[in-house]
Backbone as numpy.savetxt, mean C-alpha at the origin, in Angstrom:
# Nx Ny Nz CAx CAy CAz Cx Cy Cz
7.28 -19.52 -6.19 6.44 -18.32 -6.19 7.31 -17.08 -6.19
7.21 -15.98 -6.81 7.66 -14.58 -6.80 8.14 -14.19 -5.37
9.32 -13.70 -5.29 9.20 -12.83 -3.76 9.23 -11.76 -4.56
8.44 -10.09 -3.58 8.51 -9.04 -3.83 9.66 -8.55 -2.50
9.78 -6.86 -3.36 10.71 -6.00 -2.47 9.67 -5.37 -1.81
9.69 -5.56 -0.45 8.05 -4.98 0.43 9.27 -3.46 0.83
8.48 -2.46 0.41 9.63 -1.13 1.18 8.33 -0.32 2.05
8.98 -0.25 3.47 8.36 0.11 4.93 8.76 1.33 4.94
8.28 2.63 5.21 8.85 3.83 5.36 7.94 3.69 6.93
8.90 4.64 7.81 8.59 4.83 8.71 8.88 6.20 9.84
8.68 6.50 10.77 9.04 7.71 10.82 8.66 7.76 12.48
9.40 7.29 13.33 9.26 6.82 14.99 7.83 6.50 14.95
8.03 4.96 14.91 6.20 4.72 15.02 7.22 3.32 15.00
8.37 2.61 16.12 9.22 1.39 16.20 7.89 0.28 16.60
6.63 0.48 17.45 6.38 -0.50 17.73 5.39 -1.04 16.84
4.91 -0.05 16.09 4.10 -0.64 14.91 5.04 -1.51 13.75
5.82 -0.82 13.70 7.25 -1.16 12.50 7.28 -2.77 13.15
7.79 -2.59 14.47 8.16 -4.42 14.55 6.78 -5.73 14.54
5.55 -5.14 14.93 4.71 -5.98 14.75 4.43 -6.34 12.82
4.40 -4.80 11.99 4.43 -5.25 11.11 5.66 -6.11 9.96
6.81 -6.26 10.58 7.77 -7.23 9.75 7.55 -8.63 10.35
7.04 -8.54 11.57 7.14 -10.24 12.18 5.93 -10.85 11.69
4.35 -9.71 11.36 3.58 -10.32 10.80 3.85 -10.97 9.25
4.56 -9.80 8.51 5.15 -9.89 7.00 5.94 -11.47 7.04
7.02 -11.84 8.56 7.42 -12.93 8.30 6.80 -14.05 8.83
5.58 -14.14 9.15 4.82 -15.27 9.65 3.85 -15.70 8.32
3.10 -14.41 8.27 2.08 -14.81 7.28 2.86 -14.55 6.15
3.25 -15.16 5.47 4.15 -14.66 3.81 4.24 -15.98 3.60
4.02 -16.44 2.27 4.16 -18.01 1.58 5.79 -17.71 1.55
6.34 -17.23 0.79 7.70 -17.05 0.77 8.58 -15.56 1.48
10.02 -15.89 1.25 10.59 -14.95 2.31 11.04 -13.43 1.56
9.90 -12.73 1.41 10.13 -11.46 0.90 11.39 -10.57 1.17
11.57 -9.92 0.20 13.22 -8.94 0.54 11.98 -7.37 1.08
12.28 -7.08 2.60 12.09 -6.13 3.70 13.02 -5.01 3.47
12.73 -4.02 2.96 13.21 -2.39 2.82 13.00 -1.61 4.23
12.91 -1.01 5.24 12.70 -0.36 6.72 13.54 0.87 5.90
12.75 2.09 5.59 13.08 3.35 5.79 12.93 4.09 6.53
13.78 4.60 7.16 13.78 5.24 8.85 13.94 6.48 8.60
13.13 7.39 8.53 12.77 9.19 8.53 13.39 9.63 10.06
14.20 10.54 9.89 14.46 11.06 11.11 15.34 9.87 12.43
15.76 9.32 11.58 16.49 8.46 12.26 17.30 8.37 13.51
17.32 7.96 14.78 17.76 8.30 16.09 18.16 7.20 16.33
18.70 6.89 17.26 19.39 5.96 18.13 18.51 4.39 18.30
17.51 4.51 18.53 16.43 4.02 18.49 16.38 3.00 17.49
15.84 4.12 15.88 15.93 3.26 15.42 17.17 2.61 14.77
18.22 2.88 14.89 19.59 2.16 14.60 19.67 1.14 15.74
19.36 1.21 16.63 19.28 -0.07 17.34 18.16 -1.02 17.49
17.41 -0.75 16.73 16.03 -1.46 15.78 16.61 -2.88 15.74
16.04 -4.08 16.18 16.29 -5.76 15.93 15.42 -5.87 14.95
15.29 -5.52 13.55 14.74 -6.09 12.90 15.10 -7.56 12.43
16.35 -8.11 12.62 16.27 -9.24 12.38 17.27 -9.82 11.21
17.51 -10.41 10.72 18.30 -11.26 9.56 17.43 -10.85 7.92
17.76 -10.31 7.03 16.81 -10.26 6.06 16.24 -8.83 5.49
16.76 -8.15 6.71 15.67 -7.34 6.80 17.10 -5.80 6.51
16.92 -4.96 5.00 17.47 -3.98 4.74 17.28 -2.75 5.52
17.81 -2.65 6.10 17.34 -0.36 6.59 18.15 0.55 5.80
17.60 1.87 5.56 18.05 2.44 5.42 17.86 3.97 6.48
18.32 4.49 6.86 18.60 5.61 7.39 18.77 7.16 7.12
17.70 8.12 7.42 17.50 9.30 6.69 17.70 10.27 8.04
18.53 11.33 8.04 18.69 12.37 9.25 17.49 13.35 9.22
16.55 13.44 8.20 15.59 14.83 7.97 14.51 13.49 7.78
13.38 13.80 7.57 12.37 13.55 7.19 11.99 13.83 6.35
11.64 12.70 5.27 11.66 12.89 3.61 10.43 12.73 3.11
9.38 12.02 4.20 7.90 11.91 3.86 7.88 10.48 3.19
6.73 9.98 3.22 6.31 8.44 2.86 7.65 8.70 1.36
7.33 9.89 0.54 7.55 9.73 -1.52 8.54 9.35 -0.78
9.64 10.49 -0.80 10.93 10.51 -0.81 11.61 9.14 -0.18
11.05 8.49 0.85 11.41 7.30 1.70 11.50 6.33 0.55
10.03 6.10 0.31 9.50 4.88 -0.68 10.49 4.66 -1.58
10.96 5.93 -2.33 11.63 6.15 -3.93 12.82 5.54 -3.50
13.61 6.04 -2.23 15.02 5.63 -2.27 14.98 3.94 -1.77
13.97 3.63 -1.56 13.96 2.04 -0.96 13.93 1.12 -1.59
12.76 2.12 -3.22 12.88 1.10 -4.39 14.02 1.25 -5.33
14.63 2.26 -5.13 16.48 1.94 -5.38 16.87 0.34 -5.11
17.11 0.46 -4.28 17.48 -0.88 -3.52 16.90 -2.43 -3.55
15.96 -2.18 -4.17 15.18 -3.15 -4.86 16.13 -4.74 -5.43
15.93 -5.71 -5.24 16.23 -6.72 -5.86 15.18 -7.68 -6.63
13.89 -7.24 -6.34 12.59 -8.26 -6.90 12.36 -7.51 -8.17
11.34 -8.50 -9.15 10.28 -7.77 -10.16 9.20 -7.33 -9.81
9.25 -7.30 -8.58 7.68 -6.68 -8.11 8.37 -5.54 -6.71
7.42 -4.52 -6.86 7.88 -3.54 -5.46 6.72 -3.34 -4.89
6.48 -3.84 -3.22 4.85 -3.52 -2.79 5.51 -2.52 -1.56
4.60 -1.35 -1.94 4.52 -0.75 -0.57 3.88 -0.48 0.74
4.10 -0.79 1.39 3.22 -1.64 2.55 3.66 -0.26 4.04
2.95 -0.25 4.76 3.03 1.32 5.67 2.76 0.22 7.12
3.91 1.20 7.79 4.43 0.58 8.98 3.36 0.04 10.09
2.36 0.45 9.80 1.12 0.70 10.70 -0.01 -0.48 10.08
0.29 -1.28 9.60 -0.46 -2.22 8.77 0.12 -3.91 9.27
-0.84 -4.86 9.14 -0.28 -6.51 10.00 -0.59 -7.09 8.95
0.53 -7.85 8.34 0.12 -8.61 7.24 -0.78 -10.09 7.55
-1.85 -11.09 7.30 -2.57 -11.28 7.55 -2.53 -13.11 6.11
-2.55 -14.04 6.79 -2.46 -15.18 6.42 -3.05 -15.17 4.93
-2.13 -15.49 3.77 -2.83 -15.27 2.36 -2.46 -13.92 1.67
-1.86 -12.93 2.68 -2.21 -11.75 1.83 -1.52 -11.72 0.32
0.07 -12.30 0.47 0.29 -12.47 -0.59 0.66 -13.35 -1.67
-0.38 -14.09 -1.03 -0.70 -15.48 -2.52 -1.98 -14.87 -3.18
-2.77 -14.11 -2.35 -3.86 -13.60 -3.22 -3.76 -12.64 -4.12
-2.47 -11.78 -3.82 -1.99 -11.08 -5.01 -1.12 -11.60 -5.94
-0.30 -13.08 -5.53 0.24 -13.65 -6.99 -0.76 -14.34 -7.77
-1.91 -14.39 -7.57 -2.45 -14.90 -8.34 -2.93 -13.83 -9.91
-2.82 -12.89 -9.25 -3.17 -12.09 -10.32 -2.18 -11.31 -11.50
-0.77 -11.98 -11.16 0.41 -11.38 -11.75 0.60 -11.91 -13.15
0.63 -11.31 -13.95 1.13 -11.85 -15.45 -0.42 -11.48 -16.14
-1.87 -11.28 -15.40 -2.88 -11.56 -16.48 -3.17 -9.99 -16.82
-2.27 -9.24 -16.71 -2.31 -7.53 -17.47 -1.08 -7.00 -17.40
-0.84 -6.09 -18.36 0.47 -5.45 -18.80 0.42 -4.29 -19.11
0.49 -3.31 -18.42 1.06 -2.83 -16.87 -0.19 -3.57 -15.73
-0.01 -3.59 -14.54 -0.90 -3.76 -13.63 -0.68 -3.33 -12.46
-1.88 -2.76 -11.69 -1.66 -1.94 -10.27 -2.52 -2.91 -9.53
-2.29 -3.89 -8.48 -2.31 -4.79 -7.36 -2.73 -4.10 -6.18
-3.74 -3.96 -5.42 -3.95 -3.21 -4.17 -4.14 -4.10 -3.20
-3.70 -4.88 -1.89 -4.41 -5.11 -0.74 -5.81 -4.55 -0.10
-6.38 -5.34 0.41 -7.45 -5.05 1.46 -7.03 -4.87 2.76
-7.66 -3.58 3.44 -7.60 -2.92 4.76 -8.57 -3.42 5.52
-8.33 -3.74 6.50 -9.39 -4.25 7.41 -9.19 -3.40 8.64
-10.41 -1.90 8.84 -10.01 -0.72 9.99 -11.13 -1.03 10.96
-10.55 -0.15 11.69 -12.23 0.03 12.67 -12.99 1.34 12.38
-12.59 2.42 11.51 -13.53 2.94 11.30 -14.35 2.85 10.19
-15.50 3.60 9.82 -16.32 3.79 9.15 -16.09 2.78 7.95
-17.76 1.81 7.06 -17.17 1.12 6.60 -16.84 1.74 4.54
-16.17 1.06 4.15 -16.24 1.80 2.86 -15.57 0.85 1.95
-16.57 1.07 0.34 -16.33 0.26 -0.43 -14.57 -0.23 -1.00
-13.38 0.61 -0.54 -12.59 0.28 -0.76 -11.35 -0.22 0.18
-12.12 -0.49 1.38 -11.44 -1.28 2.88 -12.55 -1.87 3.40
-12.64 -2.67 4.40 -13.31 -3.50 5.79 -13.33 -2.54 6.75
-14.32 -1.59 6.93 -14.23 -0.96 8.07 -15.44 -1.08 8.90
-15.13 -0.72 10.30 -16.22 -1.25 11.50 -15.54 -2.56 12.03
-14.52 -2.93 11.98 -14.11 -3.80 12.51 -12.70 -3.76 13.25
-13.14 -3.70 14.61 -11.97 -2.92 15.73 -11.52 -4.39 16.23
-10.14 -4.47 15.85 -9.38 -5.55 16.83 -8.03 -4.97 17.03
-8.50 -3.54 17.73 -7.11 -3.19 18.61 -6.81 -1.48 17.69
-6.88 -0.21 18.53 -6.39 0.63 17.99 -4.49 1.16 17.94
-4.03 -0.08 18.95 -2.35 -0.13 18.55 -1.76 -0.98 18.69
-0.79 -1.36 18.86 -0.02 -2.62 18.63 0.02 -3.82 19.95
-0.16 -3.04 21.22 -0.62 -2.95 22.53 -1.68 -3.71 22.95
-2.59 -2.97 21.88 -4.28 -3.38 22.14 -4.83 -4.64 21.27
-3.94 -4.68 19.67 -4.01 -5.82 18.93 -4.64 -6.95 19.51
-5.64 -7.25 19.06 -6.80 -8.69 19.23 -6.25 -9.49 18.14
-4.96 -9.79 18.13 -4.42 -11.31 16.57 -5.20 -12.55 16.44
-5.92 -13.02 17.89 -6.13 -14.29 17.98 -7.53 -14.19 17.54
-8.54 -13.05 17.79 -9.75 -12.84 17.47 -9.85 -12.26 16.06
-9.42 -12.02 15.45 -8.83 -11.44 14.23 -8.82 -12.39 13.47
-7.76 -13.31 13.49 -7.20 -14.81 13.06 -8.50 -15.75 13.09
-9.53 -15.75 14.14 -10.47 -16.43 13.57 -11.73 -15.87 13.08
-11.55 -14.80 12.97 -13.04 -14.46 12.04 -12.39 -13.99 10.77
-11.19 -14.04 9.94 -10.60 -14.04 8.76 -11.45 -14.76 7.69
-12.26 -15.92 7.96 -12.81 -16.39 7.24 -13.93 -15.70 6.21
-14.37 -15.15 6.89 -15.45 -14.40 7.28 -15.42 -12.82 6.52
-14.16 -12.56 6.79 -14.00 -11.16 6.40 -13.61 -11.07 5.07
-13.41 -12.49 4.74 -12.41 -12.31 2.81 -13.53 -11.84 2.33
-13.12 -10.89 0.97 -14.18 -10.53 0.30 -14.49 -11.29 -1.13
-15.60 -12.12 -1.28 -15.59 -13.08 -2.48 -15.80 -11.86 -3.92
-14.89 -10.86 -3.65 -15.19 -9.90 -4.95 -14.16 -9.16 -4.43
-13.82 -8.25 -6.01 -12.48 -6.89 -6.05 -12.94 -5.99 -6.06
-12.54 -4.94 -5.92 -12.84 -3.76 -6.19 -12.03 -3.01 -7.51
-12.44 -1.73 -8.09 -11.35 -0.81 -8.54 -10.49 -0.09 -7.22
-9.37 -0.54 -7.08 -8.59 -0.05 -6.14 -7.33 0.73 -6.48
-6.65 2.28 -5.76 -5.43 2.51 -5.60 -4.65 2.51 -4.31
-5.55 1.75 -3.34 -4.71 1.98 -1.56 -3.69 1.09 -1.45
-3.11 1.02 -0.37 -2.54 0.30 0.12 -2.64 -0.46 0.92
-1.92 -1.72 1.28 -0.61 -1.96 0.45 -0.85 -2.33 -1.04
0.09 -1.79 -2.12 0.23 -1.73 -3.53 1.19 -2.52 -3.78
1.42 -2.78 -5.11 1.86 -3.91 -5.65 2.24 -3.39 -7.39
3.10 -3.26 -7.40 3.87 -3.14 -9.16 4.99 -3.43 -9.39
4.88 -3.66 -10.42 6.04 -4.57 -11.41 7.13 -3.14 -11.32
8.50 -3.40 -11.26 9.55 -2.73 -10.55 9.81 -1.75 -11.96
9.62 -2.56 -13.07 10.09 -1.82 -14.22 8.74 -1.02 -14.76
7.68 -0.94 -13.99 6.31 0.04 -14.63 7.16 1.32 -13.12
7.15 0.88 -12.22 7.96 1.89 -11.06 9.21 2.68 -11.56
9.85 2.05 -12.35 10.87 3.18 -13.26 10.71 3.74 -14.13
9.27 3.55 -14.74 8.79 4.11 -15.83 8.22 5.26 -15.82
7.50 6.01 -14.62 6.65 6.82 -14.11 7.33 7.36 -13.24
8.50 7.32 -13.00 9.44 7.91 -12.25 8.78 7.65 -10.58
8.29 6.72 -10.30 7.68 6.62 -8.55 6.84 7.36 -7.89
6.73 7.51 -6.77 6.07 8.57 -6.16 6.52 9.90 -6.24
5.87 10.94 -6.72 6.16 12.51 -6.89 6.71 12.91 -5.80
7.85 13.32 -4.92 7.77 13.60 -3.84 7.51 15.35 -3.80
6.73 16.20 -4.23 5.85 17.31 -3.97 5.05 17.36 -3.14
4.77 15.78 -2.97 3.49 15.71 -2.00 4.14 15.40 -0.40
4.03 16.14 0.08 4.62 16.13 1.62 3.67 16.04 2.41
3.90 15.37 3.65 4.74 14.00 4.13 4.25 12.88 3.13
2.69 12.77 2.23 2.32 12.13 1.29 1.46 11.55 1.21
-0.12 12.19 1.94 -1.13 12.58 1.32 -1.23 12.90 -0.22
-2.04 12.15 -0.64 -2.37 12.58 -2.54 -1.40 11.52 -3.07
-0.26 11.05 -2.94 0.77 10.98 -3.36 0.05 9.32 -4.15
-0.85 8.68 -3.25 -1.49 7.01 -4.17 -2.33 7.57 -5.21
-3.10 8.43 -5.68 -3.61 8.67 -6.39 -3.17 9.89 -7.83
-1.64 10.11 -7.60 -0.90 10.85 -8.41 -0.34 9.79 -8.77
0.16 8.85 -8.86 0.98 7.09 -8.93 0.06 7.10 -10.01
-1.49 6.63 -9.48 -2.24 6.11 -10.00 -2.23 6.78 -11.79
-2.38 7.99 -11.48 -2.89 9.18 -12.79 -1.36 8.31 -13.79
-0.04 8.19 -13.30 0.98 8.71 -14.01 0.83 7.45 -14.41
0.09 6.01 -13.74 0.61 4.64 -14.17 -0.82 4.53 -15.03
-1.96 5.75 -15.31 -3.02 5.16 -16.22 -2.56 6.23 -17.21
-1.43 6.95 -17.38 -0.74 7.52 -18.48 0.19 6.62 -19.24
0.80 5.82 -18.52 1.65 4.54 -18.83 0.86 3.54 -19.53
-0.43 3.47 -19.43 -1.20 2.26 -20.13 -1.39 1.31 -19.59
-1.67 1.66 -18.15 -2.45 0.64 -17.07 -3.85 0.96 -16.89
-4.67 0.12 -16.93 -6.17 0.06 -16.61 -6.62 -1.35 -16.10
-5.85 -1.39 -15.26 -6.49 -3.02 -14.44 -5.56 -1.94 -13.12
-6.87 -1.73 -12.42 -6.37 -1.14 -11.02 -7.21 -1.81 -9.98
-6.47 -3.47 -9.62 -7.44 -3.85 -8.53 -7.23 -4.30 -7.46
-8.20 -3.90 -6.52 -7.96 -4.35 -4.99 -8.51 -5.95 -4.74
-7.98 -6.88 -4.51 -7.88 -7.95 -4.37 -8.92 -7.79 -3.27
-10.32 -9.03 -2.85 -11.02 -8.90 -1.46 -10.19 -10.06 -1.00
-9.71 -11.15 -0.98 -9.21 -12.13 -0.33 -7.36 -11.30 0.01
-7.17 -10.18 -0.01 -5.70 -10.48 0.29 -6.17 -8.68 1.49
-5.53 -9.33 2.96 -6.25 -8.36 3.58 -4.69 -8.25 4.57
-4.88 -7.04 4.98 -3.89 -6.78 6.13 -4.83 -5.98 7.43
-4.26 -5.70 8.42 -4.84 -5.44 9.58 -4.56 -3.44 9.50
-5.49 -2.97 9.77 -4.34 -1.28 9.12 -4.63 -0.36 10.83
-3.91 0.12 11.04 -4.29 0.73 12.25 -4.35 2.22 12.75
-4.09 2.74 11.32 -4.79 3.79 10.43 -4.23 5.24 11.40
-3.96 5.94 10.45 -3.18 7.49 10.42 -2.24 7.39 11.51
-1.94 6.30 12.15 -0.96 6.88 13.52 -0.20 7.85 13.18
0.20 7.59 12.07 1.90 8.65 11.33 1.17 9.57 11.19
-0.06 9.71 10.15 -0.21 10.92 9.25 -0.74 12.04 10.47
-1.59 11.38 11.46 -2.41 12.59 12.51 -1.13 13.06 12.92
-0.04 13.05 13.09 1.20 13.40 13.99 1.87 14.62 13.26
1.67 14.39 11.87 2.30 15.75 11.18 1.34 17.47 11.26
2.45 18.25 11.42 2.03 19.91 11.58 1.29 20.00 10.22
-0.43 20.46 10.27 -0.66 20.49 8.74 -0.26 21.94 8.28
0.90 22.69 9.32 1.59 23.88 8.19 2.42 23.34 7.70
3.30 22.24 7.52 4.44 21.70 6.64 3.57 20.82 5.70
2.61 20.21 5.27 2.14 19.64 4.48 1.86 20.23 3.35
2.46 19.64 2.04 1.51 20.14 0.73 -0.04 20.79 0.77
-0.52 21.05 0.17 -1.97 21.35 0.00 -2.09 20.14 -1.40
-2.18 18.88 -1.33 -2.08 17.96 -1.86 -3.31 17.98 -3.39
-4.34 18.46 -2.88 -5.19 18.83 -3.61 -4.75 19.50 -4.73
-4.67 20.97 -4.48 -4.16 21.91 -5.49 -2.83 21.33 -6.35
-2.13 20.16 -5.52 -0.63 20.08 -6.10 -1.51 19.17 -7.37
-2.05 17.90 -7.16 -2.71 17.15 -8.08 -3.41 17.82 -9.18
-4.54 19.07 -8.84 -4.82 19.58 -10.11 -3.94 20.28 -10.93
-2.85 21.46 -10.07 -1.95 21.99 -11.18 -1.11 21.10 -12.04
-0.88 19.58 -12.15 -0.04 18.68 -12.59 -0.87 18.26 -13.40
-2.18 17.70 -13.32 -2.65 16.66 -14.23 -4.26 17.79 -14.66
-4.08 18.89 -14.42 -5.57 19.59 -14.90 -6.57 19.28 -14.92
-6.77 18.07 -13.63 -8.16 17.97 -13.41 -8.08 17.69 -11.70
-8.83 17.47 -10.93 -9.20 16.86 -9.36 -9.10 15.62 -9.23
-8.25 15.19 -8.14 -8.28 13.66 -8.25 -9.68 13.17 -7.53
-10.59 14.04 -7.49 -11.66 13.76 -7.06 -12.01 13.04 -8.98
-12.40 13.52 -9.12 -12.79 13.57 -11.04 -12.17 12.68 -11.81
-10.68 12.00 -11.50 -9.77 11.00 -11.99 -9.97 9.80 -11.21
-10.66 9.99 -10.28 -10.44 8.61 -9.03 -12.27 8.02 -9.13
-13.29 9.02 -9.55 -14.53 8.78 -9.39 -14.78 8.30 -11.45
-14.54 9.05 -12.11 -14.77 9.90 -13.14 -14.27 8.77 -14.57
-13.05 8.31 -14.31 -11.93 7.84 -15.00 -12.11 6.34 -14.37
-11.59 6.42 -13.20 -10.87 5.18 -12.86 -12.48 4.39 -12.19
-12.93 4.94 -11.75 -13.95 4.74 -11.12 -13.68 3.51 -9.66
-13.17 4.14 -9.00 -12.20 3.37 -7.86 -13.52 3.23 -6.50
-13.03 1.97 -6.11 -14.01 1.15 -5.50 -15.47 0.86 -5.86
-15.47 0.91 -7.34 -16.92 0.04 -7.33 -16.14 -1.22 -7.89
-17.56 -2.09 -7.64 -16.99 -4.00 -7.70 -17.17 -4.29 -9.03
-15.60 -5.21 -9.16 -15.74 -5.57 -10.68 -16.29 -6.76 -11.14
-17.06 -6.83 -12.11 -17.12 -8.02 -12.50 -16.57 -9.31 -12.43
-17.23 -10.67 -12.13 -16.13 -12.10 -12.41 -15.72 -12.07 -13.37
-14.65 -12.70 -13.52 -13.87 -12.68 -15.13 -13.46 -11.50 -15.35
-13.50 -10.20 -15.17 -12.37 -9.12 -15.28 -11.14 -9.31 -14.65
-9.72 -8.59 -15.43 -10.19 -8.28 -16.79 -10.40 -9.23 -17.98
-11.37 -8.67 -18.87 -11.52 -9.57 -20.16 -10.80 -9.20 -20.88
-9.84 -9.89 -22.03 -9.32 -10.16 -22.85 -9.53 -8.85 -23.79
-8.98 -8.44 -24.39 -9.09 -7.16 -25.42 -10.71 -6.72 -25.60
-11.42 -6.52 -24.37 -12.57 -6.12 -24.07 -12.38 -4.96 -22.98
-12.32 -4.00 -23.95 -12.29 -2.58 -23.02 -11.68 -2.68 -21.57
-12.65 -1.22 -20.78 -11.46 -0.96 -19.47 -11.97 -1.86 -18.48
-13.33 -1.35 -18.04 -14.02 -1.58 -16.90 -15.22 -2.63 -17.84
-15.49 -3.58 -16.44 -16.96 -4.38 -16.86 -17.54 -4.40 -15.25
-19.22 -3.63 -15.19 -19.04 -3.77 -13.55 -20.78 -4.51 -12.99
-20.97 -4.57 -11.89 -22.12 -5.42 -11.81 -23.35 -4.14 -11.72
């Protein structure tokens, strides 16, 4: 089976970081190559046990999810690069349910399923609280209602964790890093990889991770942040409201058997 280059950006958030590589190495069919990008790097995390396997790299400033991500997929050794956020538990299956879908489109964008506790919505599992930190984590109650939670259908998806072929990631030059800390930044990917001649953008329902949602992002000053919005329309001249609803039409459910064979973009129920 494929291993991918999973690249972790992170940014002092160590105890989420270590639950999510030990989940990455429990639940994983095979032994993925682990990227750990460390924003603002301290003592701390240089004395990080991540373990045997497992690459870091080390940043003195804070470069934001882009800038992290980009230099991690430098470092890359797989044909596939998934980016997966420190704050997320990888989850038995997650990624056999995305090799299954590798090779049947050219370019292709791969999304995981989120399973949050808040609000629910067509393009995550939400309403379902097993633990708001790493602390509080319910694994064992989690672990058995998995059954339960797969979704026997995809969605149109751009979240994360994502999944692309390493050479469509050099093609589009990666994540824009304009977008600071990197808000906007999955749905500017998205625009540049359906400029590339991708239109299979899907979120897998059987491949799910545990997400434990904004720890990082609530923590940033929103006076240092992009205005992510405005950055997306002055680049691509339209709203990624309008490209994500409009175009891509992201999270409604796709048809069985999509995609079809030299049968247009979308087929939906």
């Amino acid at each position: 089976m494929p291993r991918f280059s999973i690249v972790i950006p992170t940014w002092k958030n160590l105890s989420c970081l270590d639950l999510a590589v030990r989940s990455l190495r429990r639940h994983s069919a095979v032994e993925h190559e682990i990227i750990v990008c460390f924003n603002e790097a301290d003592d701390a995390c240089r004395q990080w046990g991540g373990g045997t396997g497992v690459q870091t790299l080390y940043f003195e400033h804070n470069l934001g999810v882009c800038g992290a991500v980009n230099r991690g997929v430098k470092q890359a050794g797989c044909d596939h690069v998934c980016f997966f956020n420190d704050d997320m538990v990888a989850l038995p299956g997650w990624d056999t349910a995305l090799m299954q879908y590798l090779g049947m489109a050219d370019p292709l964008w791969l999304s995981g399923t989120a399973i949050e506790a808040g609000r629910a919505h067509p393009g995550y599992i939400g309403g379902q609280d097993y633990g708001c930190d790493p602390s509080h984590f319910r694994e064992a109650d989690l672990l058995n209602d998995l059954p339960r939670l797969r979704r026997p259908y995809n969605v149109v998806s751009t979240w994360t964790p994502l999944l692309l072929a390493k050479r469509d990631w050099d093609a589009v030059g990666g994540f824009d890093e304009a977008y600071f800390p990197g808000e906007g930044s999955d749905p500017d990917l998205a625009f540049a990889m359906y400029q590339h001649g991708c239109r299979h953008f899907i979120g897998v329902g059987t491949s799910l991770v545990y997400h434990f949602s904004r720890m990082t992002a609530s923590r940033f000053d929103a006076s240092v942040c992009t205005d992510a919005k405005a950055c997306f329309k002055r680049k691509w001249g339209m709203t990624w409201k309008r490209f994500l609803r409009s175009i891509l039409h992201r999270d409604r459910v796709i048809t069985p058997g999509y995609p079809q064979v030299g049968g247009g973009v979308f087929r939906w129920f």
